[in-house]
Residue frames as qw, qx, qy, qz and C-alpha x, y, z in Angstrom:
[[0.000, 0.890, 0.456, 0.000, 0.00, 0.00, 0.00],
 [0.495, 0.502, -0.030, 0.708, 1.26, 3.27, -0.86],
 [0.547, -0.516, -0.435, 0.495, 2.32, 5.35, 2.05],
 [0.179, 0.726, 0.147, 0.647, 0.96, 8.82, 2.10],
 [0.021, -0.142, 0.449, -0.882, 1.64, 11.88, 5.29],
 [0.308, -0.523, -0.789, -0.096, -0.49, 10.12, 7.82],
 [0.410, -0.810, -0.198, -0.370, -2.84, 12.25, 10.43],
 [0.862, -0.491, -0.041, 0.116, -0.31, 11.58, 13.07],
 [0.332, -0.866, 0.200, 0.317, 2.65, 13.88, 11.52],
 [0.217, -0.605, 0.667, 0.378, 5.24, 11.89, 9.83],
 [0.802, 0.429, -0.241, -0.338, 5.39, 10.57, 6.58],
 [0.536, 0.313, -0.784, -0.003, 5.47, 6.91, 6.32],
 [0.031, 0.023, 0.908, -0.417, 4.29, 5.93, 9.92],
 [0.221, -0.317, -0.704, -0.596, 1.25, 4.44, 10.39],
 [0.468, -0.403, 0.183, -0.765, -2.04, 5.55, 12.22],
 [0.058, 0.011, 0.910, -0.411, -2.63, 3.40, 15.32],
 [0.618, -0.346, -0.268, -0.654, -6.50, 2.39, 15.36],
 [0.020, -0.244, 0.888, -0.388, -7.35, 0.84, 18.20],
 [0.551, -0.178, -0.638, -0.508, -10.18, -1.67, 18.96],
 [0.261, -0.363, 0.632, -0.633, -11.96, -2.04, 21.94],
 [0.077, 0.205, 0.975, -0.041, -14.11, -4.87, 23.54],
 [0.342, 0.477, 0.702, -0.403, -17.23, -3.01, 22.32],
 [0.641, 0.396, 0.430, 0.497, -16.19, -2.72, 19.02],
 [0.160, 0.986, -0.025, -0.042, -15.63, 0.54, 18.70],
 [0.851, 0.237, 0.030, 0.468, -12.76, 1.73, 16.77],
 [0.224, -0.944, 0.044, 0.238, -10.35, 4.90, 18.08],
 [0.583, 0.716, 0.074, 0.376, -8.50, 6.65, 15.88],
 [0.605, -0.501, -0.275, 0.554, -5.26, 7.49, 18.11],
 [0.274, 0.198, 0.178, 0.924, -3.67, 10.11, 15.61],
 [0.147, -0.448, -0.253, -0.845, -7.19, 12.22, 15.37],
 [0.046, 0.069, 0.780, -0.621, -8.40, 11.19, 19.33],
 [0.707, 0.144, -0.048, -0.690, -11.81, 10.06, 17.75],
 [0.581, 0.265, 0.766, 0.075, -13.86, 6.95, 17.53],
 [0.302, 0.466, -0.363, -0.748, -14.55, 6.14, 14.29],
 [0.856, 0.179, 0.400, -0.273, -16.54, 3.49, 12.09],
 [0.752, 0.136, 0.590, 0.261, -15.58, 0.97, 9.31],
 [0.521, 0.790, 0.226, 0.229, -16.62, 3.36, 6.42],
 [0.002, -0.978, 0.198, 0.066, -14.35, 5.69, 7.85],
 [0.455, -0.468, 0.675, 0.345, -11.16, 3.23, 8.01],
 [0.641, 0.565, 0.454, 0.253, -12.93, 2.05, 4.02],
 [0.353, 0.923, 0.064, 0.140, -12.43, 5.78, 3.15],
 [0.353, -0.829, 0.420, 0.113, -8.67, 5.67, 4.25],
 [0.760, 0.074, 0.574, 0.296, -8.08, 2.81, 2.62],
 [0.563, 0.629, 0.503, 0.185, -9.17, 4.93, -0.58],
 [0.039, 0.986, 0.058, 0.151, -7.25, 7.17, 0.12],
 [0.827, 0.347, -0.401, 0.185, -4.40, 5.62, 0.58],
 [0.390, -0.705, 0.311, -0.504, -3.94, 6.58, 4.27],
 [0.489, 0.193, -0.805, 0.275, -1.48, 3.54, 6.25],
 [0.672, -0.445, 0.241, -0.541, -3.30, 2.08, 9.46],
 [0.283, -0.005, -0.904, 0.319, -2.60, -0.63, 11.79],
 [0.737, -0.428, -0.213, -0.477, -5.50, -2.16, 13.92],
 [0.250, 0.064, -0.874, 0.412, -4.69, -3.42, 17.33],
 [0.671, -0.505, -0.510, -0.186, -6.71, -5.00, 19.57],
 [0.249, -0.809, 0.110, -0.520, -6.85, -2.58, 22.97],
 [0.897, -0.426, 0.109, -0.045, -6.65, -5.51, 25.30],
 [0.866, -0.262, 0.317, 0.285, -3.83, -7.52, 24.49],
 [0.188, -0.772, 0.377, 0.476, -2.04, -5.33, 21.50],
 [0.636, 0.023, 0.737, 0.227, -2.56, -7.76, 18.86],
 [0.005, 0.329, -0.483, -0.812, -2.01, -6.80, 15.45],
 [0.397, 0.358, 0.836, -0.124, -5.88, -7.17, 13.65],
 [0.419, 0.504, -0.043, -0.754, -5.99, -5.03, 10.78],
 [0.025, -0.045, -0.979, -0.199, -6.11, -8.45, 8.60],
 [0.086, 0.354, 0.931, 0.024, -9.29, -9.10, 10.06],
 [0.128, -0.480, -0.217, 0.840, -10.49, -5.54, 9.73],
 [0.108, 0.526, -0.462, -0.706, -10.03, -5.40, 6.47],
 [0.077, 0.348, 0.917, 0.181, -11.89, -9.09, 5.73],
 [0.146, 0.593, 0.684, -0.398, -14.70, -7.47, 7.51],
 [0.247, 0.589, -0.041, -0.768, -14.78, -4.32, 5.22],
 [0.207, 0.118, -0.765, -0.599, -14.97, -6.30, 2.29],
 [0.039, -0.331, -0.930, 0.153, -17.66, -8.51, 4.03],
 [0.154, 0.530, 0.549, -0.628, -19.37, -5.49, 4.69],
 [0.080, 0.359, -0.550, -0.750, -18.89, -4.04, 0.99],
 [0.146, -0.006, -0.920, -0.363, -20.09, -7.28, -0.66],
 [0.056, -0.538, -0.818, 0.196, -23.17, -7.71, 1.79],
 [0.038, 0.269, 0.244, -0.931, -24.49, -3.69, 1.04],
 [0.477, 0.640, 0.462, -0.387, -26.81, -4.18, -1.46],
 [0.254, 0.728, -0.204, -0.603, -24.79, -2.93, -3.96],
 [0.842, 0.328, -0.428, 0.005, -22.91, -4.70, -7.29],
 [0.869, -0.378, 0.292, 0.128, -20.59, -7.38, -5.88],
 [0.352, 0.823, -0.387, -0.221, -17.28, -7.54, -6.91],
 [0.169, -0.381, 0.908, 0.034, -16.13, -10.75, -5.79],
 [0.683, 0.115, -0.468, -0.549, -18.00, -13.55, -7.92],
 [0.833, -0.368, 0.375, -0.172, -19.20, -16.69, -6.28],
 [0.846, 0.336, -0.214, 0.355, -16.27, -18.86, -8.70],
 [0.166, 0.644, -0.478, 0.574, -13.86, -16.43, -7.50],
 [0.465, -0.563, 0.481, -0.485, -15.01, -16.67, -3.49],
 [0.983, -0.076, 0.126, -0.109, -15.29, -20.86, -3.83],
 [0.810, 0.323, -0.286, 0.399, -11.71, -21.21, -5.87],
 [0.063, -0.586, 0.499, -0.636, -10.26, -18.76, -2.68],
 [0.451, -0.558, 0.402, -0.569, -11.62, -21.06, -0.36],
 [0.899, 0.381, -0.200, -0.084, -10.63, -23.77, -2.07],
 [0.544, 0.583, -0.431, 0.423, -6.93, -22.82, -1.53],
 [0.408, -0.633, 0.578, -0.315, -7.08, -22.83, 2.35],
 [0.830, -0.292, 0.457, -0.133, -5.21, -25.98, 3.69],
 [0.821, 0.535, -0.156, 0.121, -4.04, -26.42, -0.53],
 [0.837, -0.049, -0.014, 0.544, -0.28, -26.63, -0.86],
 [0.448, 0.318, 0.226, 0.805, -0.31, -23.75, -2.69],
 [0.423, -0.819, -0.360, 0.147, -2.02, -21.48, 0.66],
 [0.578, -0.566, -0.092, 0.581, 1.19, -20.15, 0.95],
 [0.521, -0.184, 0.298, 0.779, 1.99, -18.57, -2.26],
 [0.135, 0.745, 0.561, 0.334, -1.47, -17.30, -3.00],
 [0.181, -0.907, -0.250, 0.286, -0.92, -13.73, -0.80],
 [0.324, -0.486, 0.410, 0.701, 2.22, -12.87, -2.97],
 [0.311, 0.222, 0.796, 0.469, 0.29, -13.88, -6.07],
 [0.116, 0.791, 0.575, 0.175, -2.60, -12.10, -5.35],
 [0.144, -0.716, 0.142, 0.668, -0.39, -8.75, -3.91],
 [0.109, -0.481, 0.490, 0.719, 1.27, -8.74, -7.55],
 [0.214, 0.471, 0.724, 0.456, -1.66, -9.68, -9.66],
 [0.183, -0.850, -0.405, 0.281, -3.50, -6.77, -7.70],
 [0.290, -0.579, 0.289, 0.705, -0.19, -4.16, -8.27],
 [0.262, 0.059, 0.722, 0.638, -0.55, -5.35, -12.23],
 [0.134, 0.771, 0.568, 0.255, -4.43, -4.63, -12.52],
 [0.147, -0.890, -0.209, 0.377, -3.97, -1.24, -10.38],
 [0.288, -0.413, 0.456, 0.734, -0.80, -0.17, -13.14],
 [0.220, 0.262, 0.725, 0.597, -3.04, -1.12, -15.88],
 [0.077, -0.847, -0.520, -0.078, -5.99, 0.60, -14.73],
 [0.285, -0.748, -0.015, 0.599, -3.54, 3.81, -14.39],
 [0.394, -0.110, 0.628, 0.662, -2.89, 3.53, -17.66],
 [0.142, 0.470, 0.702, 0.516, -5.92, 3.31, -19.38],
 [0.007, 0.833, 0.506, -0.222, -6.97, 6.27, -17.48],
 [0.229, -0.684, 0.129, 0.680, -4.38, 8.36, -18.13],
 [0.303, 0.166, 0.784, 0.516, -5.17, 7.40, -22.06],
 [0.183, -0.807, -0.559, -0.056, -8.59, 8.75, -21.36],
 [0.325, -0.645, -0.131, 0.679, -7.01, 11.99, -20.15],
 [0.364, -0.265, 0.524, 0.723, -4.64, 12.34, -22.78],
 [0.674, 0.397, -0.216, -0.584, -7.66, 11.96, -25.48],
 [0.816, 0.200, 0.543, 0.007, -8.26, 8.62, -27.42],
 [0.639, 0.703, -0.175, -0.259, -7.35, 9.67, -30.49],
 [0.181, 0.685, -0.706, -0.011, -3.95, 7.99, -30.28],
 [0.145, -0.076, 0.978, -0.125, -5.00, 4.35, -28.73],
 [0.008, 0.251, 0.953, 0.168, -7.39, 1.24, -29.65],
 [0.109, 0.605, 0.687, -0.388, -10.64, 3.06, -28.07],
 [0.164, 0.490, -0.230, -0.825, -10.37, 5.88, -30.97],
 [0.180, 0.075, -0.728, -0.657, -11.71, 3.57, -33.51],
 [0.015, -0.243, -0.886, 0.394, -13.88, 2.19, -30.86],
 [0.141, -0.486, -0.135, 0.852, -15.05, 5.98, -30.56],
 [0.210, 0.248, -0.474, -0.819, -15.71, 6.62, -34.16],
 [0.217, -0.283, -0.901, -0.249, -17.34, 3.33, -34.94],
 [0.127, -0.590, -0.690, 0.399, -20.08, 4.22, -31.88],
 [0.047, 0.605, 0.122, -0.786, -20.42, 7.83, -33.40],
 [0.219, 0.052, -0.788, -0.574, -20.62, 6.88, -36.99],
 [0.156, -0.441, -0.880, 0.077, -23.54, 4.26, -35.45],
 [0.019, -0.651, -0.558, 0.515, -25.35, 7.43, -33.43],
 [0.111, 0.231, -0.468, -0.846, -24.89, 9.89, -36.99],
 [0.235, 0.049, -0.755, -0.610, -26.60, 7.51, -38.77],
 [0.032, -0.491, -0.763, 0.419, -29.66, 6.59, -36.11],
 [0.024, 0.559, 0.180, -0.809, -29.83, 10.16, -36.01],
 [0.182, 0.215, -0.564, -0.776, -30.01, 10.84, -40.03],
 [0.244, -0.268, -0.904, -0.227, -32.64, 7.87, -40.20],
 [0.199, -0.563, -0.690, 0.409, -34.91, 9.16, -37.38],
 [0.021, 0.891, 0.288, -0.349, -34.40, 12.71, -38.31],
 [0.776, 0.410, 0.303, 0.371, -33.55, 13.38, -41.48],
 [0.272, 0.785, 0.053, 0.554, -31.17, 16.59, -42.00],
 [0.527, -0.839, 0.126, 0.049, -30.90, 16.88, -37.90],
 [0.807, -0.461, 0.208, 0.303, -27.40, 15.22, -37.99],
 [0.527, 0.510, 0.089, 0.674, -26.20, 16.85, -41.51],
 [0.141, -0.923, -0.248, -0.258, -26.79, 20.12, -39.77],
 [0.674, -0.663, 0.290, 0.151, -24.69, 19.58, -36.86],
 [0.670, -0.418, 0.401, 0.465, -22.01, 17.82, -38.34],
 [0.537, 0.793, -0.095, -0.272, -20.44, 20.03, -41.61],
 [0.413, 0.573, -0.681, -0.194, -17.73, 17.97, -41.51],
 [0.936, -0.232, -0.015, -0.265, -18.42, 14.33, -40.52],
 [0.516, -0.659, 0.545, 0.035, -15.93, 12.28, -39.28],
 [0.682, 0.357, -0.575, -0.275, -14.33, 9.74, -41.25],
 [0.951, -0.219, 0.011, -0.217, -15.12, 6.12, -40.22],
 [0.309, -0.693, 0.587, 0.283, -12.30, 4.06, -39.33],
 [0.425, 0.413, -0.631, -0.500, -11.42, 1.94, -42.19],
 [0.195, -0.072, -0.973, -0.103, -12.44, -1.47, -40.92],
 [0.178, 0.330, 0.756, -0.536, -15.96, -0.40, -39.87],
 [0.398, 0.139, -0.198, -0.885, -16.65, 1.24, -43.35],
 [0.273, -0.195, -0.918, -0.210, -18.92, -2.61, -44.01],
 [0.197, -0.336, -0.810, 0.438, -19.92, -2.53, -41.04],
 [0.163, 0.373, 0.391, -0.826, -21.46, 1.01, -41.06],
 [0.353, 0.092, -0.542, -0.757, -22.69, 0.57, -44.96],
 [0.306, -0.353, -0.884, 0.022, -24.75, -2.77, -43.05],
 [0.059, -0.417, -0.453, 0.786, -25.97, -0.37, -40.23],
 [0.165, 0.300, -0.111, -0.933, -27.12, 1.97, -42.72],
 [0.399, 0.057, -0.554, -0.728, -28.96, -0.31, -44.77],
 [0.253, -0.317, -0.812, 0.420, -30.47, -1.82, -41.60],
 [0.213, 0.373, 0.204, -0.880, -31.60, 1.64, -40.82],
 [0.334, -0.020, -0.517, -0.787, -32.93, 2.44, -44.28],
 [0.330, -0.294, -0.851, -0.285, -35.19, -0.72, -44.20],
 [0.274, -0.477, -0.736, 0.395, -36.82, 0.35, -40.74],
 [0.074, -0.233, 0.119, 0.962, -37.35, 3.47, -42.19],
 [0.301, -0.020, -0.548, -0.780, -39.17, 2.43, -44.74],
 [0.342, -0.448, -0.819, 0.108, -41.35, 0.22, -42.40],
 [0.194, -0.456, -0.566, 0.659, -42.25, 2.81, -40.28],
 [0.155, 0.200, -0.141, -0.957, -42.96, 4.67, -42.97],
 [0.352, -0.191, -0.774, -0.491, -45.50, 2.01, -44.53],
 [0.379, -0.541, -0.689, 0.297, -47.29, 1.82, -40.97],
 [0.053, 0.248, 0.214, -0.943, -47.89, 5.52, -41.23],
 [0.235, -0.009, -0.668, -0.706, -49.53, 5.50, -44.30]]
């Protein structure tokens, strides 16, 4: 996890949270209790914590951190862990290979979070220069030509210079188009 200036002064040390026997969680750096979402939104923020357990000092941000996912998955919302995914993970306790899954999954994790930095920063940059530019066109080419069929002249108007399709979608859009046409012409016979 990347280690950002925690609440507590120095950069690089992490914020004590303590846990008490009535669950409540106390946030040594900011001398507040605080609640799950709030140690979720630290996570997201890339804020270092350490959970101990008040009593005896034991080190429990492990299970801390199950539980926020537990709670995550169980809100109501989309799920992000599929039931294949949660059965082949619980599969692996007791396997041989128990030991080498938390290094696997650290650096499959590190690989998705580099790629997904990427393709945003593509998206920043503009599209015109990577795969999702033809993507881009093709889907605008597609919403031109809706547009021209539904409302004839609306989409010449707007666009005096139309884009040019990318070259492997010109088929594709000349099908589209004569797809349209034909539902045109249906809708037009069912006015009549």
């Amino acid at each position: 996890m990347v280690r950002t200036k925690a609440a507590s002064g120095t950069e690089g040390d992490a914020i004590i949270i303590k846990k008490y026997a009535n669950r409540r969680l106390y946030n040594t750096a900011s001398s507040s209790y605080i609640t799950l979402e709030d140690l979720a939104k630290m996570v997201r923020e890339n804020v270092e914590f350490q959970v101990l357990d008040a009593k005896t000092g034991d080190d429990i941000t492990h299970q801390i951190l199950t539980q926020i996912i537990m709670d995550e998955e169980a809100s109501g919302g989309q799920q992000m862990l599929p039931v294949s995914f949660l059965r082949q993970l619980i599969g692996m306790y007791g396997n041989s290979i128990q030991a080498l899954m938390p290094s696997y999954l650290e650096a499959s994790m590190a690989n998705f979070r580099d790629n997904q930095s990427k393709i945003r920063e593509a998206f920043e940059k503009g599209i015109s220069a990577t795969p999702f530019a033809a993507i881009h066109e093709t889907n605008m080419a597609m919403m031109r030509a809706a547009a021209d069929v539904f409302m004839p002249g609306l989409g010449k108007a707007k666009d005096k210079a139309p884009a040019k399709p990318a070259a492997d979608t010109s088929g594709e859009l000349a099908a589209l188009r004569e797809q349209m046409a034909a539902m045109q012409k249906k809708l037009d016979e069912l006015g009549k």
